[in-house]
Chimera marker file (.cmm) of the C-alpha trace (Angstrom):
<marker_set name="trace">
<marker id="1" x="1.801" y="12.400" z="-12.696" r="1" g="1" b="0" radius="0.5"/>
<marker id="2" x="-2.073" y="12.243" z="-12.977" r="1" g="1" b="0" radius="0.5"/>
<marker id="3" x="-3.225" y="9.719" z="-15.390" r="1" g="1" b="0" radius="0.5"/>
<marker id="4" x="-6.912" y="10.143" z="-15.005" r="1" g="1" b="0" radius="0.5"/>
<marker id="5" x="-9.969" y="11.237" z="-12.776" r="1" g="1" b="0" radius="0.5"/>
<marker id="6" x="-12.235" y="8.897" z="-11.835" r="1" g="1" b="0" radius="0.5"/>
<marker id="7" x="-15.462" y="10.255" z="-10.266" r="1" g="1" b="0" radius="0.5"/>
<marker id="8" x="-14.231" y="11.733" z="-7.186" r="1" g="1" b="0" radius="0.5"/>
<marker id="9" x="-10.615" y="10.162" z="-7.525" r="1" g="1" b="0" radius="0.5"/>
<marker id="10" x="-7.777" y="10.599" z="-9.210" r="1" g="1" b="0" radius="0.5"/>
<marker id="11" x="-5.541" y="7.823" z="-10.461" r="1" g="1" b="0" radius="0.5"/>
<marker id="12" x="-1.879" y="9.160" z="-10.148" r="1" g="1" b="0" radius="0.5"/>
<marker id="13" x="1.337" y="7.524" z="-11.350" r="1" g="1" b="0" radius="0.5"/>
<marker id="14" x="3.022" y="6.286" z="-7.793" r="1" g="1" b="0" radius="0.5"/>
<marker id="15" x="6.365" y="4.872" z="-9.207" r="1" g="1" b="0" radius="0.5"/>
<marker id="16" x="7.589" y="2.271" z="-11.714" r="1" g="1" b="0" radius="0.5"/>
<marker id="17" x="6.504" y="-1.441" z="-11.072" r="1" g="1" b="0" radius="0.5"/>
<marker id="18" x="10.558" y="-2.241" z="-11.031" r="1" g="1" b="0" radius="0.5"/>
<marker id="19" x="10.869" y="-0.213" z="-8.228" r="1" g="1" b="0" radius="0.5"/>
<marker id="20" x="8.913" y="-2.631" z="-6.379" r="1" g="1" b="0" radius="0.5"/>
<marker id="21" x="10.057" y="-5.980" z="-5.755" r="1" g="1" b="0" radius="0.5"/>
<marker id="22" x="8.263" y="-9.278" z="-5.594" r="1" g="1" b="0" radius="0.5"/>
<marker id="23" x="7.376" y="-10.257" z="-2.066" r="1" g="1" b="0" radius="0.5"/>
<marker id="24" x="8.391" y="-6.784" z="-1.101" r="1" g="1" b="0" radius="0.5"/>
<marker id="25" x="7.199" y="-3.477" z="-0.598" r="1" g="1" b="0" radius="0.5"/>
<marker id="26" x="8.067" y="0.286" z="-1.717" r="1" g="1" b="0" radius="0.5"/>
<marker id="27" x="7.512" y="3.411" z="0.518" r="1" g="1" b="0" radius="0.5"/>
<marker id="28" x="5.892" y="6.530" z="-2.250" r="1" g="1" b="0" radius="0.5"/>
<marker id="29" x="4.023" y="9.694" z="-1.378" r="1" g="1" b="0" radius="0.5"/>
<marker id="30" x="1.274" y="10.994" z="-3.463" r="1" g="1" b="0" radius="0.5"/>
<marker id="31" x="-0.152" y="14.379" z="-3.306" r="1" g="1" b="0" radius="0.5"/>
<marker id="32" x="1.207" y="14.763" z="-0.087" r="1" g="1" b="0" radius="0.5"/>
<marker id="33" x="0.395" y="11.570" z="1.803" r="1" g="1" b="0" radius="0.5"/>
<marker id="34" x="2.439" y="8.492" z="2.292" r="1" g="1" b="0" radius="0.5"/>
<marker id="35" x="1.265" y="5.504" z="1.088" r="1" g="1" b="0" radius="0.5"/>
<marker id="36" x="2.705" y="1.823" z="0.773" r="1" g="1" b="0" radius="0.5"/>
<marker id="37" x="2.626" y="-0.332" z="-2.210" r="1" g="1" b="0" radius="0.5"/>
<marker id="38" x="3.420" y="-3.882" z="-2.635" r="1" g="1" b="0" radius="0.5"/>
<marker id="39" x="3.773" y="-6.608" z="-4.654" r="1" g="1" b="0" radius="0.5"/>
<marker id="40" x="2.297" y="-9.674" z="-3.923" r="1" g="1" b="0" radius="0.5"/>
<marker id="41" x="1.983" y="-12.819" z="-6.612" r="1" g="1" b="0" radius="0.5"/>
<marker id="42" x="2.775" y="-10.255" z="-10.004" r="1" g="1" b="0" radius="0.5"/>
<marker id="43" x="0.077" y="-7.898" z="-8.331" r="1" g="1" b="0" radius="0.5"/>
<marker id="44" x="0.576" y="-4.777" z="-7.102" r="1" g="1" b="0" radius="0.5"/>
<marker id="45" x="-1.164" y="-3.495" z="-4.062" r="1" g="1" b="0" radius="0.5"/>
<marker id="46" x="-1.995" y="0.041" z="-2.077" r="1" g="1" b="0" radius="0.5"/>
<marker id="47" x="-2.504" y="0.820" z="1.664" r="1" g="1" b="0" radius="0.5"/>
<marker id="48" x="-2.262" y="4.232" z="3.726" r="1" g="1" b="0" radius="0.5"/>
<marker id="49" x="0.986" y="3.442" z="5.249" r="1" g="1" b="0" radius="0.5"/>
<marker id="50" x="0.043" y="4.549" z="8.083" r="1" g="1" b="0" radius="0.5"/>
<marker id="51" x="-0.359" y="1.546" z="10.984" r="1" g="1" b="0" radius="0.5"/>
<marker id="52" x="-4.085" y="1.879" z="13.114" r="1" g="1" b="0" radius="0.5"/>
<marker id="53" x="-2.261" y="1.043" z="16.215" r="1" g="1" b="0" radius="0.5"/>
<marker id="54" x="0.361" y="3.770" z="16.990" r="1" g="1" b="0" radius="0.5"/>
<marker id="55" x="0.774" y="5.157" z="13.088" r="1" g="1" b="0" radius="0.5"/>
<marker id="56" x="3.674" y="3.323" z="11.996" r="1" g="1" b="0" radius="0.5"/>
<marker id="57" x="5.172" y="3.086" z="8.549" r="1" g="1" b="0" radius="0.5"/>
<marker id="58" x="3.900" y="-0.027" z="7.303" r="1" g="1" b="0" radius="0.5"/>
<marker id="59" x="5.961" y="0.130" z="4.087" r="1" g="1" b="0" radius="0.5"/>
<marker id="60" x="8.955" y="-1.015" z="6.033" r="1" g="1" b="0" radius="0.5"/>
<marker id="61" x="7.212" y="-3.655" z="7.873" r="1" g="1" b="0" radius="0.5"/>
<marker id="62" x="8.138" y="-7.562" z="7.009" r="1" g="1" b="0" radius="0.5"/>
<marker id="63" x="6.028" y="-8.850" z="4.351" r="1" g="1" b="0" radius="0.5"/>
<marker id="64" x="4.653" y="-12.405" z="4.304" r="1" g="1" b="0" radius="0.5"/>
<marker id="65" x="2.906" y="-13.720" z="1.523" r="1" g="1" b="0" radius="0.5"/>
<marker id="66" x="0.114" y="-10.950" z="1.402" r="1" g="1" b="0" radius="0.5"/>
<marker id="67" x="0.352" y="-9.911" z="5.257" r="1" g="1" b="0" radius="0.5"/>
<marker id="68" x="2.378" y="-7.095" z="6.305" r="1" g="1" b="0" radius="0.5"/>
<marker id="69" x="3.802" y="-6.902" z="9.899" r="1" g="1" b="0" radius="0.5"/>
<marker id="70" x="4.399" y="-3.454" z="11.627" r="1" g="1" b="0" radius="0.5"/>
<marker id="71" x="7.344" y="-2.472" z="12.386" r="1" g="1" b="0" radius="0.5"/>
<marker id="72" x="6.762" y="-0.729" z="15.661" r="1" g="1" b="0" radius="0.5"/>
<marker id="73" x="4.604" y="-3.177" z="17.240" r="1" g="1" b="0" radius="0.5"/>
<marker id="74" x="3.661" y="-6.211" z="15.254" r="1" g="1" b="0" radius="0.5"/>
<marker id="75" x="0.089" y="-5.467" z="14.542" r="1" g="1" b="0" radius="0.5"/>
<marker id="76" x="-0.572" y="-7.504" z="10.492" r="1" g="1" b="0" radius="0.5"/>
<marker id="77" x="-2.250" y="-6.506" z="7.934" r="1" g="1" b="0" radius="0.5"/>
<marker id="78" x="-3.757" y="-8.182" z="4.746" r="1" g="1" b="0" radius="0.5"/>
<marker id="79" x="-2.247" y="-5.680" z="1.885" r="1" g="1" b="0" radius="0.5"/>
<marker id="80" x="-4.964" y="-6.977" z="-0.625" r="1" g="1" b="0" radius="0.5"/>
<marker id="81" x="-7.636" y="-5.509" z="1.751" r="1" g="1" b="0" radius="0.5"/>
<marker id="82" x="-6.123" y="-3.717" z="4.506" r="1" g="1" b="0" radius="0.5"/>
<marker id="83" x="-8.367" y="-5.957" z="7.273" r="1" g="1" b="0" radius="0.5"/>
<marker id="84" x="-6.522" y="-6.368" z="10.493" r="1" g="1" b="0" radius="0.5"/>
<marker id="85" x="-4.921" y="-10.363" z="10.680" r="1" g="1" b="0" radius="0.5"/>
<marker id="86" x="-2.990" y="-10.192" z="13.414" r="1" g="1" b="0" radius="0.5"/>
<marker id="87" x="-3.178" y="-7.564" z="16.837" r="1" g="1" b="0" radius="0.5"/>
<marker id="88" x="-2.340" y="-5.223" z="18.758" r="1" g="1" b="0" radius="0.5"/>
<marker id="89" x="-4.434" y="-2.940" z="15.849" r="1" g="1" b="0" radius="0.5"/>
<marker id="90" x="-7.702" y="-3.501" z="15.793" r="1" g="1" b="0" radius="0.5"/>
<marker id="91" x="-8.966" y="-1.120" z="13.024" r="1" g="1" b="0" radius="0.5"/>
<marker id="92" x="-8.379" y="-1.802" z="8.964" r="1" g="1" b="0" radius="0.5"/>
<marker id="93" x="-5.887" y="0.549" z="7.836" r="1" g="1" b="0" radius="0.5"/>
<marker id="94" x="-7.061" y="2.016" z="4.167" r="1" g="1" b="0" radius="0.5"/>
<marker id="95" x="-6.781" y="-0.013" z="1.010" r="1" g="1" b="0" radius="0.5"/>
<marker id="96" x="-6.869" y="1.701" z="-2.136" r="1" g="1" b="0" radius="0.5"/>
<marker id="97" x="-7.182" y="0.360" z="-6.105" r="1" g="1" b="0" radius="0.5"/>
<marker id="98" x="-3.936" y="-0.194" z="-7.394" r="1" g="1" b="0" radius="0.5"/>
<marker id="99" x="-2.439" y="-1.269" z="-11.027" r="1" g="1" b="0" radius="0.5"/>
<marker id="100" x="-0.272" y="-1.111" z="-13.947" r="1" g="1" b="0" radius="0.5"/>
<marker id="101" x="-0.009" y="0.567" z="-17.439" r="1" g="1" b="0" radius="0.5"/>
<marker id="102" x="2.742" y="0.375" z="-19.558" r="1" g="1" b="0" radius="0.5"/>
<marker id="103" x="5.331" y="-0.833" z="-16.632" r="1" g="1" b="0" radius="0.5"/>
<marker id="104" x="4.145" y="2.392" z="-13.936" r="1" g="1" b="0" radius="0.5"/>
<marker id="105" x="2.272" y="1.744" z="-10.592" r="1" g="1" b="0" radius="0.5"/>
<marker id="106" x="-0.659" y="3.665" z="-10.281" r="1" g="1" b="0" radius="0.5"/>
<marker id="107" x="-2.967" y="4.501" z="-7.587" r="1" g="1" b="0" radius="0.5"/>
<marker id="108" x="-6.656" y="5.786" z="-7.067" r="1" g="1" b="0" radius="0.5"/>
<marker id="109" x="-6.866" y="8.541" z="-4.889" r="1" g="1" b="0" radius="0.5"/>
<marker id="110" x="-9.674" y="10.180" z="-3.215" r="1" g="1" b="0" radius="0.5"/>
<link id1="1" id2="2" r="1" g="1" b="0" radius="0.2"/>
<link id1="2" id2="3" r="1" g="1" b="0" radius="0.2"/>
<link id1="3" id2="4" r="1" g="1" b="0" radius="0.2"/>
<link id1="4" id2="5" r="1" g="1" b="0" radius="0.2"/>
<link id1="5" id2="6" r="1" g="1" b="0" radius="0.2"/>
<link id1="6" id2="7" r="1" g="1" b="0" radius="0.2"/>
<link id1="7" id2="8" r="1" g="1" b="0" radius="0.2"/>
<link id1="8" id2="9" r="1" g="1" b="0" radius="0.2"/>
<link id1="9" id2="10" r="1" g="1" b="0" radius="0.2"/>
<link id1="10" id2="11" r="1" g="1" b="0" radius="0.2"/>
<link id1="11" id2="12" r="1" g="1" b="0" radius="0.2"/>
<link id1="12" id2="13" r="1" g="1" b="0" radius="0.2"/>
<link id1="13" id2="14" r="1" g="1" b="0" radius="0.2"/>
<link id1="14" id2="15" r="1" g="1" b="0" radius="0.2"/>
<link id1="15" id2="16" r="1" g="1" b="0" radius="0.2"/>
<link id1="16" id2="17" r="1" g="1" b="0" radius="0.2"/>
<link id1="17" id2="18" r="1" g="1" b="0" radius="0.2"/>
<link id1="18" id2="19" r="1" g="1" b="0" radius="0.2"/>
<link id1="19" id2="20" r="1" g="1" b="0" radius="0.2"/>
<link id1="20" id2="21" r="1" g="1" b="0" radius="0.2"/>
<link id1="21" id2="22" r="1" g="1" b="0" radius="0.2"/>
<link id1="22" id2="23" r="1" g="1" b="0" radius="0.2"/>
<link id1="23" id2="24" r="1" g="1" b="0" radius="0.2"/>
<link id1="24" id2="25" r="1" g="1" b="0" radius="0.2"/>
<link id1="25" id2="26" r="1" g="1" b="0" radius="0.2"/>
<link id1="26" id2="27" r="1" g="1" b="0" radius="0.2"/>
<link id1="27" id2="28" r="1" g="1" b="0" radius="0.2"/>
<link id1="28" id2="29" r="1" g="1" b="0" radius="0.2"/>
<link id1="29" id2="30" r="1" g="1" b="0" radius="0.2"/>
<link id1="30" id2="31" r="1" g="1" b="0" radius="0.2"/>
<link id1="31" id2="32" r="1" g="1" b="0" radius="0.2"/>
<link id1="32" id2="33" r="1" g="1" b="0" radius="0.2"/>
<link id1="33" id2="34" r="1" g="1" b="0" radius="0.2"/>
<link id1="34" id2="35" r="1" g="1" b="0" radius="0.2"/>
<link id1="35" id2="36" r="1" g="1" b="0" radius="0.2"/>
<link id1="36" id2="37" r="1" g="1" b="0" radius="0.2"/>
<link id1="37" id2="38" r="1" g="1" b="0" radius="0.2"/>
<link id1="38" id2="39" r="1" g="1" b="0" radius="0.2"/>
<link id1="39" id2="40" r="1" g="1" b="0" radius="0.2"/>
<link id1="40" id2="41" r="1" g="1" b="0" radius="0.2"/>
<link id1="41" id2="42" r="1" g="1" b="0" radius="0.2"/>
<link id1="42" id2="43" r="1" g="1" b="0" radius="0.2"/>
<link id1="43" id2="44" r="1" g="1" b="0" radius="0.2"/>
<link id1="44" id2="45" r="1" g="1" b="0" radius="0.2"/>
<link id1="45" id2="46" r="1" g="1" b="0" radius="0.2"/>
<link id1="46" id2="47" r="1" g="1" b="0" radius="0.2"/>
<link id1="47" id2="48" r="1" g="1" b="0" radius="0.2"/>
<link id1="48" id2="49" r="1" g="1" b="0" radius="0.2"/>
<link id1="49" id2="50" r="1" g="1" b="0" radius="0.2"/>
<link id1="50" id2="51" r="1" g="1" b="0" radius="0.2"/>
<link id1="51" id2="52" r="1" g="1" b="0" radius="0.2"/>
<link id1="52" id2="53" r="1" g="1" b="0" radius="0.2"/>
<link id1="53" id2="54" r="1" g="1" b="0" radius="0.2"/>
<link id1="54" id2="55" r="1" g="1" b="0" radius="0.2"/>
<link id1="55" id2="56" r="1" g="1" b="0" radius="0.2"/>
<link id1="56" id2="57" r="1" g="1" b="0" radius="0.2"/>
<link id1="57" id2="58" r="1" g="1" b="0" radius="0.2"/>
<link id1="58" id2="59" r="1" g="1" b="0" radius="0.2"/>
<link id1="59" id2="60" r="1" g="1" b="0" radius="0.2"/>
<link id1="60" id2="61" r="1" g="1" b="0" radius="0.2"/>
<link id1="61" id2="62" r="1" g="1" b="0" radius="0.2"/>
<link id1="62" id2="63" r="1" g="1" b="0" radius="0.2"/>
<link id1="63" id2="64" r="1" g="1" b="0" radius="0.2"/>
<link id1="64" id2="65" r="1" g="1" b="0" radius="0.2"/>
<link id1="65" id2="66" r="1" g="1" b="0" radius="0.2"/>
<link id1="66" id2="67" r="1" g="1" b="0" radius="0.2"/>
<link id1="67" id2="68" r="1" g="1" b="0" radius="0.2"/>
<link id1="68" id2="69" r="1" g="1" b="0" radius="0.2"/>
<link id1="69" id2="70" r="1" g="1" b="0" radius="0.2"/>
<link id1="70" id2="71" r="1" g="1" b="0" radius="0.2"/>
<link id1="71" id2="72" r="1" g="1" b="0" radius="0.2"/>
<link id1="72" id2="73" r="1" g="1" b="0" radius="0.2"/>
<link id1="73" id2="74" r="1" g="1" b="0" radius="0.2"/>
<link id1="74" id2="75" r="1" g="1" b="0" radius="0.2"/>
<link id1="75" id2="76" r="1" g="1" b="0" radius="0.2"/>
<link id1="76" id2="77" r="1" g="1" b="0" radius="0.2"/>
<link id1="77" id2="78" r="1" g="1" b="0" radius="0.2"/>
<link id1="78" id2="79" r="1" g="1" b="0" radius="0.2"/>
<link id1="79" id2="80" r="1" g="1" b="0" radius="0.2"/>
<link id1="80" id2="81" r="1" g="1" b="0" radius="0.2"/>
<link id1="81" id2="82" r="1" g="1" b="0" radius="0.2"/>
<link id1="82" id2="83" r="1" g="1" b="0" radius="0.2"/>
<link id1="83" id2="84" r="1" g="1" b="0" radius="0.2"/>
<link id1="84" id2="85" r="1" g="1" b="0" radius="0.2"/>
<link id1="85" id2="86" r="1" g="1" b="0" radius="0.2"/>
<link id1="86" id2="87" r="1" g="1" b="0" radius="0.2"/>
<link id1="87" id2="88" r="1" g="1" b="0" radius="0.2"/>
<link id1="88" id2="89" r="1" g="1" b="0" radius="0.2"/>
<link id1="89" id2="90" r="1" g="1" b="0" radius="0.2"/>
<link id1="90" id2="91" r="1" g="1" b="0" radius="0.2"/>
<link id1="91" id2="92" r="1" g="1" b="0" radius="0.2"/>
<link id1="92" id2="93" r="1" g="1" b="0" radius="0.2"/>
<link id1="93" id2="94" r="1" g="1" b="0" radius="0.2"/>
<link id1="94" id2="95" r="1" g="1" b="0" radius="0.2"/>
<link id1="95" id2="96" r="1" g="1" b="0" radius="0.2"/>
<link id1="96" id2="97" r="1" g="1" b="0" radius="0.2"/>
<link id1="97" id2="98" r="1" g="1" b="0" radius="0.2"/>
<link id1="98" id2="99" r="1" g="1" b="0" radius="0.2"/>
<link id1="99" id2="100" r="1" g="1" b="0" radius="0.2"/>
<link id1="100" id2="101" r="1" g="1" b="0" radius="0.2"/>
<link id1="101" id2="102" r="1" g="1" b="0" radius="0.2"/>
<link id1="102" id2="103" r="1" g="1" b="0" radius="0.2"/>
<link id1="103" id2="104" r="1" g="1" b="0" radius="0.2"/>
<link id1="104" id2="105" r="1" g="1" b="0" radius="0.2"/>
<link id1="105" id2="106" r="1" g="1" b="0" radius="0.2"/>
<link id1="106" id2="107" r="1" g="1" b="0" radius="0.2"/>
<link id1="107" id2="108" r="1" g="1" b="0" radius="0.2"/>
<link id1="108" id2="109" r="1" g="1" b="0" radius="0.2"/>
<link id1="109" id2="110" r="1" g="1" b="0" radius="0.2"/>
</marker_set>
């Protein structure tokens, strides 16, 4: 569902913020691309799930506090920014602006 364009993005309905846990993360796709969304402190978060290193899913990595771990290789990620905090990946993966209205997860997309 798109709720709105802004500028050059779009800001689509992802899922419903039950669907993802506290401390824990929720695989969704969004006009056609996968993306992972978590929930960190009441906050929800977006990243390309897509890990820098080899291109592994990073919405079913282990998530600690606000750094997800890949599950192929280990490389960690900060999922408020998407900076690298922990190798073998040395390139951010892709954060994007992420929220709530009226109990959905939304996400800006380019």
């Amino acid at each position: 569902m798109v709720l709105g364009w802004l500028g050059e993005a779009m800001r689509l309905e992802v899922c419903k913020e039950g669907d993802v846990p506290e401390g824990g993360a929720r695989c969704v796709t969004a006009n056609g691309q996968p993306y992972a969304v978590f929930k960190v402190g009441g906050q929800v978060f977006c990243l390309a799930n897509k890990c820098t290193h080899v291109g592994g899913p990073l919405c079913e990595g282990e998530l600690d506090g606000g750094v997800i771990e890949c599950p192929w290789h280990g490389s960690r990620f900060d999922v408020r920014t998407g900076q690298v905090t922990g190798p073998p990946a040395r390139t951010p993966v892709r954060s994007y602006p992420a929220g709530v209205s009226n109990g959905a997860v939304w996400v800006e997309i380019p």
